[in-house]
C-alpha positions in Angstrom: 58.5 68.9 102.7 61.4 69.6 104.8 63.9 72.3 104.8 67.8 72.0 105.3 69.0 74.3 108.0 72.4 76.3 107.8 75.1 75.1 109.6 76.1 77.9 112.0 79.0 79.7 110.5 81.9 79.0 112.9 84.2 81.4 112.1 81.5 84.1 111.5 80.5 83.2 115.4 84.3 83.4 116.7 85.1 86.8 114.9 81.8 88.1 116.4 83.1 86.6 119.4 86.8 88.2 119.3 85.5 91.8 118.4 83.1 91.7 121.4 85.8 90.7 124.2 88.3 93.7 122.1 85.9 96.1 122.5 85.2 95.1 126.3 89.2 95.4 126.7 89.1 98.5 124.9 86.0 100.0 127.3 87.2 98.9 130.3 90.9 100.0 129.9 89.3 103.4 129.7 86.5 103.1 132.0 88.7 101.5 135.0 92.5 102.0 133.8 95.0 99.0 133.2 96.1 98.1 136.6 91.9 97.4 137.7 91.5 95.9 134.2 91.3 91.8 134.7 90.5 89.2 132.3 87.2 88.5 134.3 86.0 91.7 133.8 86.4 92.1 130.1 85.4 88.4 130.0 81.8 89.8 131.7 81.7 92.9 129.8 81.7 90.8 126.9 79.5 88.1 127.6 82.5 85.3 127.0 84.0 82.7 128.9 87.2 83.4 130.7 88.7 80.4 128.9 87.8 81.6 125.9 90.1 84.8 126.3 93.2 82.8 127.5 92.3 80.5 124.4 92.9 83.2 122.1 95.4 85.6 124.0 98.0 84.9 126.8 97.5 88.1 128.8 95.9 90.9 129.5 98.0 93.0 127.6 98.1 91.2 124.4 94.1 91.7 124.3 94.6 95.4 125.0 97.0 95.5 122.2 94.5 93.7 119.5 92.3 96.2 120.8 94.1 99.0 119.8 95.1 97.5 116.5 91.1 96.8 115.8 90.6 100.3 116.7 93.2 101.3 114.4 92.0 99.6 111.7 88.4 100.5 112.3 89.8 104.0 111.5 92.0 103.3 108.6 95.2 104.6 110.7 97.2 101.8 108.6 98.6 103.6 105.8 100.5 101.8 102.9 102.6 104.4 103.1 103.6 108.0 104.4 102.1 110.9 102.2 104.9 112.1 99.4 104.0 115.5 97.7 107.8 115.6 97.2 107.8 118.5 99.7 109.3 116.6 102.9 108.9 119.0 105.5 105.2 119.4 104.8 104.7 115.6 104.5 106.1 115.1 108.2 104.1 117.8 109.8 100.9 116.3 108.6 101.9 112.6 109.9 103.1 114.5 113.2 99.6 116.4 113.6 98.1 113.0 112.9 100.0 111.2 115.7 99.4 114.3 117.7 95.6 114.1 117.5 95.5 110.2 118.0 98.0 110.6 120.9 95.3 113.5 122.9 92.4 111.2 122.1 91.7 109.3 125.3 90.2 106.1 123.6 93.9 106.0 122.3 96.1 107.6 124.5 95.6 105.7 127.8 95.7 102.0 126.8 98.2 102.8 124.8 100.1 104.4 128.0 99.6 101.1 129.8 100.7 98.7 126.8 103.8 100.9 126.5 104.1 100.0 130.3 103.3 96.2 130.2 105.7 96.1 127.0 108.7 96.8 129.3 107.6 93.7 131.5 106.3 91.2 129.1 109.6 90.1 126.7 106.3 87.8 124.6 103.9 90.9 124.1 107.1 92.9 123.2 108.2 90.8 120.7 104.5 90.7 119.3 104.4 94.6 119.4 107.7 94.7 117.7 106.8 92.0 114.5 103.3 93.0 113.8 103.3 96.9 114.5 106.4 98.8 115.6 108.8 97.6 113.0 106.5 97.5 109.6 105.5 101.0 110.8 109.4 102.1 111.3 109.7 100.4 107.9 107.5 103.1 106.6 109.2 106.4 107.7 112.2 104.8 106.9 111.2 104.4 103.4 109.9 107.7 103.0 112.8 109.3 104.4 115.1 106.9 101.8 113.1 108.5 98.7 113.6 112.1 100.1 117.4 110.8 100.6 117.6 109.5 97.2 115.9 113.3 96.0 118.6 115.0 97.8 116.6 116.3 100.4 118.5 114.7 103.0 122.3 114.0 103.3 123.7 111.0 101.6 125.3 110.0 104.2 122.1 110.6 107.2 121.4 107.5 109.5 117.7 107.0 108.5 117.5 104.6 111.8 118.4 107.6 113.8 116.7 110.4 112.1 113.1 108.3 112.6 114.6 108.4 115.8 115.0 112.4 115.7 111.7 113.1 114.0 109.0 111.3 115.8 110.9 110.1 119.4 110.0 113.6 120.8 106.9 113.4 120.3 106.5 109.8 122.0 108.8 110.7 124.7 106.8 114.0 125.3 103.1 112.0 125.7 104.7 109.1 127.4 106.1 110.9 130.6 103.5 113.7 130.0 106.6 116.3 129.5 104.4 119.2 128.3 101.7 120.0 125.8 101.7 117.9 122.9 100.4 120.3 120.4 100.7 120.5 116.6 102.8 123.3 117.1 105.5 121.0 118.6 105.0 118.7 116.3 105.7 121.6 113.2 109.4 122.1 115.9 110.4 119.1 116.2 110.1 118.4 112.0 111.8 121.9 111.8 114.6 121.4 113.9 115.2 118.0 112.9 115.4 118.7 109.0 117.6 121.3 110.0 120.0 119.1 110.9 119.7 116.3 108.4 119.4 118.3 105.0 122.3 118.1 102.7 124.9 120.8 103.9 124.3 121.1 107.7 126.6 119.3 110.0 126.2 115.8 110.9 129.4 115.3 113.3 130.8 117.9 115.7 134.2 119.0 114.5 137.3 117.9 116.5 138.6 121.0 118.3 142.3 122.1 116.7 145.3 121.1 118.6 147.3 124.0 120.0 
């Protein structure tokens, strides 16, 4: 009597695969930094062939960022959407403490350092960062910021694009050039002092001074 043997299961083999060189990139961005980090190394860390990599990924840098998006995922830092309690200052100092935490944890914080870096250089992997992660993300807080809008929590007429801009670009700017401490304490500011400014009521323009 014979017995039928299972085909090897292709795509179970090349996910296996694709996780494995990820978590080399991920290692080895830490281990090394990003300027030492080559696709040879990651490509021996993993136990893959070099031409598998460029198969898969055009650079360095895009592997880094599927790395970070695995990671993400492997943590469920995706959200569907921002918390709503209906109290919008509270909601925005949890997501700041959040990004706070995950921007002080060095599995995050240093490849995503160097990405930010290699986005500048690399018009492909920025236009990949932009499409699958910085815009549906900024599609988010925008959305959550419309509801509080529509509640009357924020003025009618507030810029939405500009008050994501006002709430979390401090934070980003702060960890990115390594400005100061990023603490949950700045975080709880910057939500302050930006809510300040765009609650119904405060003012959005500076006035014109009166002729004399």
């Amino acid at each position: 009597m014979t017995t039928q043997r299972k085909a090897p299961d292709a795509a179970r083999r090349n996910e296996t695969a694709r996780r494995a060189i990820l978590t080399a990139a991920l290692d080895l961005a830490g281990e090394v930094g990003y300027a030492r980090l080559s696709i040879e190394g990651i490509a021996a860390r993993a136990g893959a062939g070099k031409q598998t990599i460029y198969r898969w990924w055009p650079s360095k840098g895009a592997v880094l960022f599927d790395a970070l998006l695995m990671l993400s995922e492997g943590q469920g830092d995706q959200p569907a959407d921002l918390p709503d309690t209906g109290d919008l200052e509270a909601d925005l100092k949890t997501v700041l403490r959040a990004t706070v935490d995950e921007l002080n944890d060095p599995r995050y914080s240093e490849p995503m350092r160097a990405l930010a870096v290699e986005i500048l250089l690399d018009p492909a992997l920025a236009a990949d960062f932009a499409e699958r992660l910085d815009e549906p993300v900024r599609e988010l807080k925008r959305r959550r910021l419309s509801r509080a809008q529509a509640a009357g929590q924020l003025a009618a007429d507030a810029d939405l694009d500009v008050a994501v801009d006002l709430i979390w670009g401090p934070l980003r700017t702060r960890w990115l050039y390594r400005e100061g401490p990023l603490t949950t304490a700045f975080a709880d500011t910057v939500v302050e002092t930006a809510l300040n400014g765009l609650r119904p009521g405060a003012s959005s323009r500076p006035t014109s001074p009166t002729p004399t």
